[in-house]
PyMOL CGO cylinders between C-alpha atoms (Angstrom):
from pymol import cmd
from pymol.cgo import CYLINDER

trace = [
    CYLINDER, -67.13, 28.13, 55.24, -68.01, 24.41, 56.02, 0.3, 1, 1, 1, 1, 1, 1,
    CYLINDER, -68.01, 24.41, 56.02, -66.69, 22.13, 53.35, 0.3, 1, 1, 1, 1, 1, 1,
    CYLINDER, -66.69, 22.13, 53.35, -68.67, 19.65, 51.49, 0.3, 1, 1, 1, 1, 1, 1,
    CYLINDER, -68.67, 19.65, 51.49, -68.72, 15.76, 51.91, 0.3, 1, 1, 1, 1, 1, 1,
    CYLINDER, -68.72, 15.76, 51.91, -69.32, 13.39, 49.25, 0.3, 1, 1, 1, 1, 1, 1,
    CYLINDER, -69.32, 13.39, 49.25, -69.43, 9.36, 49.41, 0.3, 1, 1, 1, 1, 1, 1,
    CYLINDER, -69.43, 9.36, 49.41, -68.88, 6.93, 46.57, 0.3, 1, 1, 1, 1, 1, 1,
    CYLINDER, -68.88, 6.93, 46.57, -70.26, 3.82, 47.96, 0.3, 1, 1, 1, 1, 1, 1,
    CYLINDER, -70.26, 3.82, 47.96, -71.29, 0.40, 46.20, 0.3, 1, 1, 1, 1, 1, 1,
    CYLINDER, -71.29, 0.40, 46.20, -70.24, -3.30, 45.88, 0.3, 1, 1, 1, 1, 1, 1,
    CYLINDER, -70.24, -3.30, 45.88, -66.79, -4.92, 45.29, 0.3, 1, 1, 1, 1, 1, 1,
    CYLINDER, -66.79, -4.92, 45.29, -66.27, -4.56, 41.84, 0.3, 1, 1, 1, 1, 1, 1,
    CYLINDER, -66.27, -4.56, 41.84, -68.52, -1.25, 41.26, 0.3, 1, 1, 1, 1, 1, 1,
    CYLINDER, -68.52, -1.25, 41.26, -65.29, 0.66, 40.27, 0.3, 1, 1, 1, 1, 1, 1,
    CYLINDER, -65.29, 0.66, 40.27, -65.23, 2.94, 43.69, 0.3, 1, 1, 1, 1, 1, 1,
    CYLINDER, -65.23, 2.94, 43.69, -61.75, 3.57, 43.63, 0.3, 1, 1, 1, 1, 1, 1,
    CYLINDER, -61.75, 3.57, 43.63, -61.79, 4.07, 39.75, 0.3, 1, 1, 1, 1, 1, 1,
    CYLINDER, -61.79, 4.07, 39.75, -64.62, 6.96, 40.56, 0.3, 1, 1, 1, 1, 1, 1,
    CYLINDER, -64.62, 6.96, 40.56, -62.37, 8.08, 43.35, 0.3, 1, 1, 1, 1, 1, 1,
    CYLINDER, -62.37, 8.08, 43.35, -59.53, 8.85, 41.40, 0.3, 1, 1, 1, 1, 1, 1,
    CYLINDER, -59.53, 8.85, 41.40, -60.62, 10.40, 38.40, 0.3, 1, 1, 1, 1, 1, 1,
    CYLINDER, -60.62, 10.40, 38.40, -62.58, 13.02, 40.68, 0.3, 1, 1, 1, 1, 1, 1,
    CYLINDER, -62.58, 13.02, 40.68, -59.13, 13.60, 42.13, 0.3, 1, 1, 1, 1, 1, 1,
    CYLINDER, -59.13, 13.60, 42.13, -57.71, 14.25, 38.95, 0.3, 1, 1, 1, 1, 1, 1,
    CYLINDER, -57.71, 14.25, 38.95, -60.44, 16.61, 37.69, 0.3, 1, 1, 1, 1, 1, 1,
    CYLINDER, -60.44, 16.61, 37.69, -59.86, 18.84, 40.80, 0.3, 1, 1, 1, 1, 1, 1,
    CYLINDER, -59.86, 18.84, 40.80, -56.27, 18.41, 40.40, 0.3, 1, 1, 1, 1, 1, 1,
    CYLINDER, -56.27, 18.41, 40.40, -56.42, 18.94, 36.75, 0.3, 1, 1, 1, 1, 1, 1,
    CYLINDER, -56.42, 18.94, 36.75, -59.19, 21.61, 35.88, 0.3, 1, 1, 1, 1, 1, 1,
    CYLINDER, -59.19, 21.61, 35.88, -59.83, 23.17, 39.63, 0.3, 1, 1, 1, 1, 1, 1,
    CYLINDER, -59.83, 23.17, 39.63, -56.19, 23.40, 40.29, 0.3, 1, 1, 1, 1, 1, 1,
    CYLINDER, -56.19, 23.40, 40.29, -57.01, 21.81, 43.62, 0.3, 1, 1, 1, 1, 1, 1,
    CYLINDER, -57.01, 21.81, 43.62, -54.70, 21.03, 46.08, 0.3, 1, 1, 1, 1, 1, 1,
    CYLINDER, -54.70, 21.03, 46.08, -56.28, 17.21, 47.46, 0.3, 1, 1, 1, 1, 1, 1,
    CYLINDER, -56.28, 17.21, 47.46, -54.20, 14.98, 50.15, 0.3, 1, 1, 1, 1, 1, 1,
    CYLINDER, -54.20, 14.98, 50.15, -55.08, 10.79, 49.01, 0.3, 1, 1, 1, 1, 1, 1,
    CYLINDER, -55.08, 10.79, 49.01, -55.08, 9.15, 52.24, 0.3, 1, 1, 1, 1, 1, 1,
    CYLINDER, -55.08, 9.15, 52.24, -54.92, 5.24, 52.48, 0.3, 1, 1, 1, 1, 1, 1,
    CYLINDER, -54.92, 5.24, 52.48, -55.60, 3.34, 56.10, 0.3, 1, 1, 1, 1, 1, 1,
    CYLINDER, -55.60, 3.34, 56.10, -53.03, 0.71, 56.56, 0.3, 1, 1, 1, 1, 1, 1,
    CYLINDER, -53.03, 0.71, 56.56, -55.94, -2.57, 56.68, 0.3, 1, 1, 1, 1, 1, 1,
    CYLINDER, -55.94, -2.57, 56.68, -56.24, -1.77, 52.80, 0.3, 1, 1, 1, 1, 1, 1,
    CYLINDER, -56.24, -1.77, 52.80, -54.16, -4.44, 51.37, 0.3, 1, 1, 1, 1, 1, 1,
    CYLINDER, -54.16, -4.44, 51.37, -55.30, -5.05, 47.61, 0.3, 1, 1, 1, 1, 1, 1,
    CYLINDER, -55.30, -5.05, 47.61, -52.35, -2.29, 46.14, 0.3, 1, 1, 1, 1, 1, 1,
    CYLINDER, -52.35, -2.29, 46.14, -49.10, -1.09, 47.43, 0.3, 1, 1, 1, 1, 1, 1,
    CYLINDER, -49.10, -1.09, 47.43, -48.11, 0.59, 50.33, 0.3, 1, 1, 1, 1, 1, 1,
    CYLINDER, -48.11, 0.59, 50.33, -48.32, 4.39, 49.98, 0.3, 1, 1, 1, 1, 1, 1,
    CYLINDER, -48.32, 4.39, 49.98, -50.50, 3.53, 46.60, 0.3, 1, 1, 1, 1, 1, 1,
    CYLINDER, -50.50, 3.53, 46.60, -54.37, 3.62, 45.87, 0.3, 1, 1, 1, 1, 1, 1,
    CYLINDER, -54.37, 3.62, 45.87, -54.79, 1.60, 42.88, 0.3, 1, 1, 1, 1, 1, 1,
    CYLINDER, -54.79, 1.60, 42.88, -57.89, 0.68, 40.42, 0.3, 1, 1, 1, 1, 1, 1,
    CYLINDER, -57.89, 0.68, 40.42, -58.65, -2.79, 39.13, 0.3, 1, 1, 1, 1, 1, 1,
    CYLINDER, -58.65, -2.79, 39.13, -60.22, -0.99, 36.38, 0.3, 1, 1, 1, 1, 1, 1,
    CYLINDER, -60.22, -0.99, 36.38, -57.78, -0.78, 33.76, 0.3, 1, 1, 1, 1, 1, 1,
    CYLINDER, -57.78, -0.78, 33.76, -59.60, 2.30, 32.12, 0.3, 1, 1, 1, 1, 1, 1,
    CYLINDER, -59.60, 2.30, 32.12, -59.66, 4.10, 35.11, 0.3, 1, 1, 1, 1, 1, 1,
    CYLINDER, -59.66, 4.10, 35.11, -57.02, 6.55, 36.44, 0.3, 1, 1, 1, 1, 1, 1,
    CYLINDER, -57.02, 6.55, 36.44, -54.99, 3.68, 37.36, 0.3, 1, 1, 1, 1, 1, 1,
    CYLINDER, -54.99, 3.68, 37.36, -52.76, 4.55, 40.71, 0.3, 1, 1, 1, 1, 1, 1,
    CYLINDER, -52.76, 4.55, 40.71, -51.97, 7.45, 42.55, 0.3, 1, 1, 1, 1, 1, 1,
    CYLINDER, -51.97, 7.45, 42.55, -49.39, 7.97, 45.50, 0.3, 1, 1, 1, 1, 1, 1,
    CYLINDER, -49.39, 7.97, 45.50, -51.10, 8.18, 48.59, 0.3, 1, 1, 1, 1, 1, 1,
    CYLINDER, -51.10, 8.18, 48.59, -50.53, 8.77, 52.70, 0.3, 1, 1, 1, 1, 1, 1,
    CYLINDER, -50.53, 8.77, 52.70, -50.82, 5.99, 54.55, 0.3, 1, 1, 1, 1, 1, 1,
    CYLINDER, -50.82, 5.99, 54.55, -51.99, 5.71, 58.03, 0.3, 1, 1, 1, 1, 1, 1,
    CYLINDER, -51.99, 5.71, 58.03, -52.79, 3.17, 60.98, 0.3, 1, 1, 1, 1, 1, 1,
    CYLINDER, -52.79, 3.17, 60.98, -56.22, 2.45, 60.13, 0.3, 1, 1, 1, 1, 1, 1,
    CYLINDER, -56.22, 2.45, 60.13, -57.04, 2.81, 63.77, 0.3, 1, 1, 1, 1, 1, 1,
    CYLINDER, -57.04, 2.81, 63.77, -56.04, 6.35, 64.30, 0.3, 1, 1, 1, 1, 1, 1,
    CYLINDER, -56.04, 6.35, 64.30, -56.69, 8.61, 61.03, 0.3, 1, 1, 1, 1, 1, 1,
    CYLINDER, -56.69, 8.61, 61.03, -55.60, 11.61, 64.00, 0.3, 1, 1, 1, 1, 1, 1,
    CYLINDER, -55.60, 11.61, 64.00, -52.22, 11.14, 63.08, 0.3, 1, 1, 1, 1, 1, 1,
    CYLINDER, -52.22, 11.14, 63.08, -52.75, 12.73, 59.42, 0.3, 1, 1, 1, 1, 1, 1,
    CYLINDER, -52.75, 12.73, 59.42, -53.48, 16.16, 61.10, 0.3, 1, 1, 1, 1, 1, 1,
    CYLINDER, -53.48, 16.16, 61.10, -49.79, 16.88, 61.40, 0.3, 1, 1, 1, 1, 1, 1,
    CYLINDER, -49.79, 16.88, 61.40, -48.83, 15.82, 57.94, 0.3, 1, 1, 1, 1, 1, 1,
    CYLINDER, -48.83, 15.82, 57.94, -51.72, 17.73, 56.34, 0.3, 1, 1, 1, 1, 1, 1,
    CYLINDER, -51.72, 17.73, 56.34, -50.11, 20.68, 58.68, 0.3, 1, 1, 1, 1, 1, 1,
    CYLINDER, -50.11, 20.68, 58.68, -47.15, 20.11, 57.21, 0.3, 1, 1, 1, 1, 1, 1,
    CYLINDER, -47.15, 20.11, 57.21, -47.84, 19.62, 53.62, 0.3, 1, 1, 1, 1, 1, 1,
    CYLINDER, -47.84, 19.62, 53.62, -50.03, 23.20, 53.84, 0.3, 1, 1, 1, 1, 1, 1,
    CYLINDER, -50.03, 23.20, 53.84, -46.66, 24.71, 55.33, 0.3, 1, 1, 1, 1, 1, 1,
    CYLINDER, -46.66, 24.71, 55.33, -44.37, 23.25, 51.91, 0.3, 1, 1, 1, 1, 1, 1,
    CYLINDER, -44.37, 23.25, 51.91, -46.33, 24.31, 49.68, 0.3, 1, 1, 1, 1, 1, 1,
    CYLINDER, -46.33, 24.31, 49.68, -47.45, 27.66, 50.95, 0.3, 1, 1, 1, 1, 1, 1,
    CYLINDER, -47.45, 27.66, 50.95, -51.53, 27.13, 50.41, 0.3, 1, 1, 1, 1, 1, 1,
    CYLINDER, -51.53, 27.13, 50.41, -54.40, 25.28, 52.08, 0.3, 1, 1, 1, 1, 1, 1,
    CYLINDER, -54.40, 25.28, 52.08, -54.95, 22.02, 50.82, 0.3, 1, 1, 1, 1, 1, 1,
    CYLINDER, -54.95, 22.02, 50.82, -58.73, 22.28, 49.31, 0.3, 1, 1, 1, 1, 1, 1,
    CYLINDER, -58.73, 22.28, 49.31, -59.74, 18.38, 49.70, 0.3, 1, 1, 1, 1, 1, 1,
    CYLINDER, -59.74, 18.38, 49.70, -58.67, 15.21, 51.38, 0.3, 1, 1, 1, 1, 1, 1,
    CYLINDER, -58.67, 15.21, 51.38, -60.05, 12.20, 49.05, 0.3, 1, 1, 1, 1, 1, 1,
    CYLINDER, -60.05, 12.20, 49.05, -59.83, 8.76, 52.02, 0.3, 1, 1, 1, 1, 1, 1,
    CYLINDER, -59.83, 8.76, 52.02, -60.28, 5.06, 49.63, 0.3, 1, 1, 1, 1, 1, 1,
    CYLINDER, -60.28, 5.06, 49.63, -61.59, 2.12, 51.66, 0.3, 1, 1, 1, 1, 1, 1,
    CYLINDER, -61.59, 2.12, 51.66, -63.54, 4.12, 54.22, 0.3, 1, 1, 1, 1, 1, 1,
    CYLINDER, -63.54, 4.12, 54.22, -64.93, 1.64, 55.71, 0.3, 1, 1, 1, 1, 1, 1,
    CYLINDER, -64.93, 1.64, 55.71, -61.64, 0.13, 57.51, 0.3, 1, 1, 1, 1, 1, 1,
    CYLINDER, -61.64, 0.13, 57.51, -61.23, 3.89, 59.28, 0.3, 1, 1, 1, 1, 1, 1,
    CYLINDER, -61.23, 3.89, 59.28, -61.62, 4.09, 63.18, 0.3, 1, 1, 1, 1, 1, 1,
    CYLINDER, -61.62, 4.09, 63.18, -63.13, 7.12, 64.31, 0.3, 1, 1, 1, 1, 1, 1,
    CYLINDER, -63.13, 7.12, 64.31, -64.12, 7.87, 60.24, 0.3, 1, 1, 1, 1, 1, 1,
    CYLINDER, -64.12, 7.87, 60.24, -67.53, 9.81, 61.14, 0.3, 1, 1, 1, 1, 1, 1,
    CYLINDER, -67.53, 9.81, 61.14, -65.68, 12.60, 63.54, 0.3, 1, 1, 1, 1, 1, 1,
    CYLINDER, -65.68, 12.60, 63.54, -62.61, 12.84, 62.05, 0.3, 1, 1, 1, 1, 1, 1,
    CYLINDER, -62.61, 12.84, 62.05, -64.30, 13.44, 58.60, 0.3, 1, 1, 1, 1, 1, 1,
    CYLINDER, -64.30, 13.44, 58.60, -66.97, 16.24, 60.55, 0.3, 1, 1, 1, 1, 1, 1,
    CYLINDER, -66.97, 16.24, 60.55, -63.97, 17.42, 62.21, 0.3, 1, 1, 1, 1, 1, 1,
    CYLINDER, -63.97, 17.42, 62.21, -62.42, 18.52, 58.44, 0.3, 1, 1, 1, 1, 1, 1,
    CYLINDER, -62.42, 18.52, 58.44, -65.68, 19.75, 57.28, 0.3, 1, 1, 1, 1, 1, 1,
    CYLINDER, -65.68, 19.75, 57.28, -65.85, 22.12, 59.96, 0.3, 1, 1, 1, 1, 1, 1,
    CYLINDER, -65.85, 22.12, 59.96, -62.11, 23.29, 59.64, 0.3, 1, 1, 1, 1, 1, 1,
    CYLINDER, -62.11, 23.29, 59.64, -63.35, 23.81, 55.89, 0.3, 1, 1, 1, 1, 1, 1,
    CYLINDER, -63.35, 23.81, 55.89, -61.94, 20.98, 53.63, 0.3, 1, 1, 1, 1, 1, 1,
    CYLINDER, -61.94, 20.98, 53.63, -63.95, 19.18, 51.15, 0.3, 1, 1, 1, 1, 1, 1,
    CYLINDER, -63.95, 19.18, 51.15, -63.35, 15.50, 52.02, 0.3, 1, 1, 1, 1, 1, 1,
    CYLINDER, -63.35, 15.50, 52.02, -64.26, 12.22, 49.67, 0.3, 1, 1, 1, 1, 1, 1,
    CYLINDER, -64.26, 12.22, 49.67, -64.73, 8.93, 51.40, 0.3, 1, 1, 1, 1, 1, 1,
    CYLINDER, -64.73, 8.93, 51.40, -65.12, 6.03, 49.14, 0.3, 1, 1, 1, 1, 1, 1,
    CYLINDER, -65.12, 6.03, 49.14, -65.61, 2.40, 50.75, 0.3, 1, 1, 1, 1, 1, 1,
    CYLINDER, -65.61, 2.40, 50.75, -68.11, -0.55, 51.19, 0.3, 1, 1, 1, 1, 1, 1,
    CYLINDER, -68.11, -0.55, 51.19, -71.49, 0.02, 53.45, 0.3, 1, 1, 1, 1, 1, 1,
    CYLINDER, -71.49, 0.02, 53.45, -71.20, -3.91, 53.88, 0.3, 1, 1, 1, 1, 1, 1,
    CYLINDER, -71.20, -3.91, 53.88, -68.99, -6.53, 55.03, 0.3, 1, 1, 1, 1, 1, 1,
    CYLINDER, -68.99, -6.53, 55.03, -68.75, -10.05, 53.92, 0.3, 1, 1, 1, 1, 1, 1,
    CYLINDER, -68.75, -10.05, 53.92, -71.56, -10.59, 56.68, 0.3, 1, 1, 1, 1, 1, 1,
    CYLINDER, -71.56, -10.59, 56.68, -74.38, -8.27, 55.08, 0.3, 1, 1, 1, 1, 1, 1,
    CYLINDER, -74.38, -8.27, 55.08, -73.80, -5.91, 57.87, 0.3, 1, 1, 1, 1, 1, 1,
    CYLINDER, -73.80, -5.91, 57.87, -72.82, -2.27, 58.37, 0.3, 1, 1, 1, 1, 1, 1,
    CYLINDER, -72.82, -2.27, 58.37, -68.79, -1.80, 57.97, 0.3, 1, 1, 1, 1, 1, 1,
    CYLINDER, -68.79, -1.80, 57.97, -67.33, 0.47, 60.14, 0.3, 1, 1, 1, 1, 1, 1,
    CYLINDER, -67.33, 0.47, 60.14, -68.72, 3.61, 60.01, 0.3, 1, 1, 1, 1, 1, 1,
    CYLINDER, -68.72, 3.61, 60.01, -70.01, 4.27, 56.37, 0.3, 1, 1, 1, 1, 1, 1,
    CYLINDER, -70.01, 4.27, 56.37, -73.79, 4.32, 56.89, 0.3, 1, 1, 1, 1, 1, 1,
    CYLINDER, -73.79, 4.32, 56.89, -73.05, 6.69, 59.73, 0.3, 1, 1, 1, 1, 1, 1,
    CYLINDER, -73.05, 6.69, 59.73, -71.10, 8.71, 57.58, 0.3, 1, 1, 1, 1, 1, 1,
    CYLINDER, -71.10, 8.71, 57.58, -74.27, 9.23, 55.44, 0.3, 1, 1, 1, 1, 1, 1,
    CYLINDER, -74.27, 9.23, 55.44, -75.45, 11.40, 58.21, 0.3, 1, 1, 1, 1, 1, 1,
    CYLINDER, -75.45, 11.40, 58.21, -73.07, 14.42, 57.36, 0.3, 1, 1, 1, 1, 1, 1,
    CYLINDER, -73.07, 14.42, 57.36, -74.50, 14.61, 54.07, 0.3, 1, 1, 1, 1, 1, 1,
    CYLINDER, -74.50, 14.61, 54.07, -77.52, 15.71, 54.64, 0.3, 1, 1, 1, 1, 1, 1,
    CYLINDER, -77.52, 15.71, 54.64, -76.28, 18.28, 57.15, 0.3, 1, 1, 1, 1, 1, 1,
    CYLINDER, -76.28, 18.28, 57.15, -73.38, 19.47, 55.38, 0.3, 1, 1, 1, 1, 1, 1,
    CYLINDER, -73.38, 19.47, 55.38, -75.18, 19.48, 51.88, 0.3, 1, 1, 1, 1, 1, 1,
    CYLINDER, -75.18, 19.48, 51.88, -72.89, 16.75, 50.36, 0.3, 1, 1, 1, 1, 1, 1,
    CYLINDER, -72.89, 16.75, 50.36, -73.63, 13.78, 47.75, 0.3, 1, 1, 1, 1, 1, 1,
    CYLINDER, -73.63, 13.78, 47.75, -73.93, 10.00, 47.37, 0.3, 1, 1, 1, 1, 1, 1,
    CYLINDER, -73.93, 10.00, 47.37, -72.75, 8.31, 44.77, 0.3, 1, 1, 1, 1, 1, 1,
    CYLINDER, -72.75, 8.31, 44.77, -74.11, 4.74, 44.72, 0.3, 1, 1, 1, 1, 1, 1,
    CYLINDER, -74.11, 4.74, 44.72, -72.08, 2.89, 42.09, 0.3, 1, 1, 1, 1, 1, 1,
    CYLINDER, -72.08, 2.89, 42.09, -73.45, -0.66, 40.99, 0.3, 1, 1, 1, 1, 1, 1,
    CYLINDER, -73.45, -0.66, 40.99, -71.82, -4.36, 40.27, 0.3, 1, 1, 1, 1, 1, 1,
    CYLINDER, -71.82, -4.36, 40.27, -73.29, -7.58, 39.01, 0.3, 1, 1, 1, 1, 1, 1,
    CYLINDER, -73.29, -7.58, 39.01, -74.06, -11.07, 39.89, 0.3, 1, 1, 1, 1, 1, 1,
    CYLINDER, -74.06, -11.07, 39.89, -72.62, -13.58, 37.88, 0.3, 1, 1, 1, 1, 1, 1,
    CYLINDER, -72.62, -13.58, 37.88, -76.28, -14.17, 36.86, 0.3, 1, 1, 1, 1, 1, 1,
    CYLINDER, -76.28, -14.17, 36.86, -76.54, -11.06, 35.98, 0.3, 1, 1, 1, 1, 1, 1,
    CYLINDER, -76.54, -11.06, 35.98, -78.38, -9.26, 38.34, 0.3, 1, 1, 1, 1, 1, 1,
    CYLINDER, -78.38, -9.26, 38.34, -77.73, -6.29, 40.65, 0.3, 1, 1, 1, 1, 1, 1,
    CYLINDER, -77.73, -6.29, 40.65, -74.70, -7.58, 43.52, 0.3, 1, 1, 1, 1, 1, 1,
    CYLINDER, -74.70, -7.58, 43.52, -76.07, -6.30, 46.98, 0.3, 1, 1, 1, 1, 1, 1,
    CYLINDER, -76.07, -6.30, 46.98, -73.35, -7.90, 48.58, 0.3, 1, 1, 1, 1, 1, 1,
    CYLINDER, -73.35, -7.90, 48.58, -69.35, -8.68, 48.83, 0.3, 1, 1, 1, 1, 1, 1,
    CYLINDER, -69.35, -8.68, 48.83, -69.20, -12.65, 48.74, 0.3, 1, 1, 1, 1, 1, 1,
    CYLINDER, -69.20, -12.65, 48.74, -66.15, -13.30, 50.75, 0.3, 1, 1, 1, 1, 1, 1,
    CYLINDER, -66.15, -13.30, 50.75, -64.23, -16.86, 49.29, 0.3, 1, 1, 1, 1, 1, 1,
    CYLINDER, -64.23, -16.86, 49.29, -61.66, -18.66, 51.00, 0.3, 1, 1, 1, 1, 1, 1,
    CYLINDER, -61.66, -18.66, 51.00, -60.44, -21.51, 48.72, 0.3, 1, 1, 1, 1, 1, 1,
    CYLINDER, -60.44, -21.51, 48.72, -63.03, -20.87, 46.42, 0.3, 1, 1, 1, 1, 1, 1,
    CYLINDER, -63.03, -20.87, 46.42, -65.79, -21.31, 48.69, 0.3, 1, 1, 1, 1, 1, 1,
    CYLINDER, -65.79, -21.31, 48.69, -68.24, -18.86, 51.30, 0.3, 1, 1, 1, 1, 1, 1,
    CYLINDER, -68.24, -18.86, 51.30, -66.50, -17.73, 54.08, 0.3, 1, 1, 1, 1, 1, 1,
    CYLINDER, -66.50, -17.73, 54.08, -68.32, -18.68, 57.20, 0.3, 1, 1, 1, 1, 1, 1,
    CYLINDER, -68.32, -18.68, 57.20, -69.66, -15.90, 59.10, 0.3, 1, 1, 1, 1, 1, 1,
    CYLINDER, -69.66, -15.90, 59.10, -67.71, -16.82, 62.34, 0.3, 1, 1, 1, 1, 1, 1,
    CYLINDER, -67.71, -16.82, 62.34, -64.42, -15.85, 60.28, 0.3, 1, 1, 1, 1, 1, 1,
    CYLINDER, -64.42, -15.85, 60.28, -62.72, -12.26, 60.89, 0.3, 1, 1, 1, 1, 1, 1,
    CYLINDER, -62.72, -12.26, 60.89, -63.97, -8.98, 59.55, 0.3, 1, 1, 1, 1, 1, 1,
    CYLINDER, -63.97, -8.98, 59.55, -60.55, -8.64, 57.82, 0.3, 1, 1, 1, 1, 1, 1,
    CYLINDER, -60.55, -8.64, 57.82, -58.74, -11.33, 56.76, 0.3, 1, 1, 1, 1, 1, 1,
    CYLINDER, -58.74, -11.33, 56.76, -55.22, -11.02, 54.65, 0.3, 1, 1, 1, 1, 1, 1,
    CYLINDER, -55.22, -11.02, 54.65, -55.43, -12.19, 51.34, 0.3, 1, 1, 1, 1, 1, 1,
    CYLINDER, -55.43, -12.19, 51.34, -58.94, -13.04, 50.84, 0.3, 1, 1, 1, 1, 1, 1,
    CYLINDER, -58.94, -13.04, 50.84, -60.84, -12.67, 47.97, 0.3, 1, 1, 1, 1, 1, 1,
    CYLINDER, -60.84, -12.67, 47.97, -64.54, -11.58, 46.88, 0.3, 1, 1, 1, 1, 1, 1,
    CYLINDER, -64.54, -11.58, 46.88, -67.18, -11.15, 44.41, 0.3, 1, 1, 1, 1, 1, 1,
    CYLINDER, -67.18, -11.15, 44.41, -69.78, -9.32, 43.91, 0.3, 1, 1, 1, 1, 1, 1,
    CYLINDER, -69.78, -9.32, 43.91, -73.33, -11.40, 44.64, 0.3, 1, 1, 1, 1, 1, 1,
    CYLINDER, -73.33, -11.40, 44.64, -76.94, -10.71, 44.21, 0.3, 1, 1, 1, 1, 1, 1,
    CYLINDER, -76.94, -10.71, 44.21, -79.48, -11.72, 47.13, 0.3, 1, 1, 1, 1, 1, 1,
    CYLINDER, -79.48, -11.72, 47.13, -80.70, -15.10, 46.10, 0.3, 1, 1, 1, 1, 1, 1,
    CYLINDER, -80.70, -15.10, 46.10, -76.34, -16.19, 45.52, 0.3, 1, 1, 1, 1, 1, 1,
    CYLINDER, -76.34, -16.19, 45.52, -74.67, -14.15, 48.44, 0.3, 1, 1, 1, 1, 1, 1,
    CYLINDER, -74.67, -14.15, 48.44, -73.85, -17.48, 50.62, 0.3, 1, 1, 1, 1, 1, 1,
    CYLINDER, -73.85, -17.48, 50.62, -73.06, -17.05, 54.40, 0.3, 1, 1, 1, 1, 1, 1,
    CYLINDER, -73.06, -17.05, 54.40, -72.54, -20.67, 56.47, 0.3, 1, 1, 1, 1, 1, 1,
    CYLINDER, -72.54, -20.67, 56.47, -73.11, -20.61, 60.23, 0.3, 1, 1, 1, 1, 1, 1,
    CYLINDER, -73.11, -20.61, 60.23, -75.50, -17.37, 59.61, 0.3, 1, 1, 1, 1, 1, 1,
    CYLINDER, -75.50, -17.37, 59.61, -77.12, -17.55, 62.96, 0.3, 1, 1, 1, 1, 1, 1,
    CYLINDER, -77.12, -17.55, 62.96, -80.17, -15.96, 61.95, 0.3, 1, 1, 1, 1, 1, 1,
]
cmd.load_cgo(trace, "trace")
């Protein structure tokens, strides 16, 4: 049986990870699910080996397998090895910031077709307004493998509906010439008419 694929996608501030972990702990807690937390090395905003919320009512933090961001292959032993401990199949692998993955749209088809449920949750933009990494592709397998969206929302500061991750470096727009990924940067969530991009060329 294939398994199923569902995305929680949205804005910075939209509470993804919060919605990420507390489906975790419902299989966990009421399906008596078995489900592997991977984290891809780029993701930088908790702990090492930790997926954390900024949503203090949320689940809070979970322990989680890291991996090189550009290589999620190398998780196919562990998962291997963690069905071998604890002498059962491991029913869903739950990834946070999806959108930093390498290789995210066949890797995640490849676990569908071995049978594992798998929940991606990351941004479909960058700090550009353009596609990051492979979540809109990733879209794709729902509709073929009979999965879900889940399209969680965040506001402006003028209250209206934040399309976009405002990227700030000292408090002001990034320019658009400026890495995909930058250490220690910082965002909010803007709508269209106060998402800010200098040096846009078009």
């Amino acid at each position: 049986m294939l398994g199923k694929l569902e995305m929680i996608v949205g804005p910075m501030r939209s509470n993804k990870t919060a919605e990420l972990l507390r489906r975790i702990e419902t299989r966990r807690q009421y399906a008596k699910q078995c489900v592997l937390l991977l984290k891809p090395s780029a993701d930088t905003k908790s702990a090492a080996g930790v997926v954390e919320s900024r949503n203090p009512n949320g689940c809070g933090k979970m322990e989680a397998i890291e991996f090189p961001n550009s290589d999620p292959w190398t998780i196919l032993p562990i998962l291997a090895s963690t069905e071998q401990q604890i002498g059962r199949r491991v029913e869903c692998i739950a990834i946070d910031e999806g959108q930093f993955v390498a290789d995210l749209f066949l890797f995640t088809k490849r676990l569908l077709h071995w049978g594992y449920d798998v929940i991606v949750s990351g941004l479909e933009l960058d700090f550009r307004g353009m596609p990051f990494g492979e979540m809109i592709q990733l879209s794709w397998l729902v509709r073929i493998y009979a999965g879900n969206i889940t399209e969680l929302v965040a506001y402006c500061s003028c209250g209206a509906k934040a399309l976009y991750p405002q990227r700030l470096v000292d408090g002001k727009p990034a320019p658009y010439d400026s890495p995909i990924i930058m250490a220690g940067d910082f965002y909010e969530p803007r709508c269209d008419e106060h998402f800010v991009l200098p040096g846009r060329p078009h």
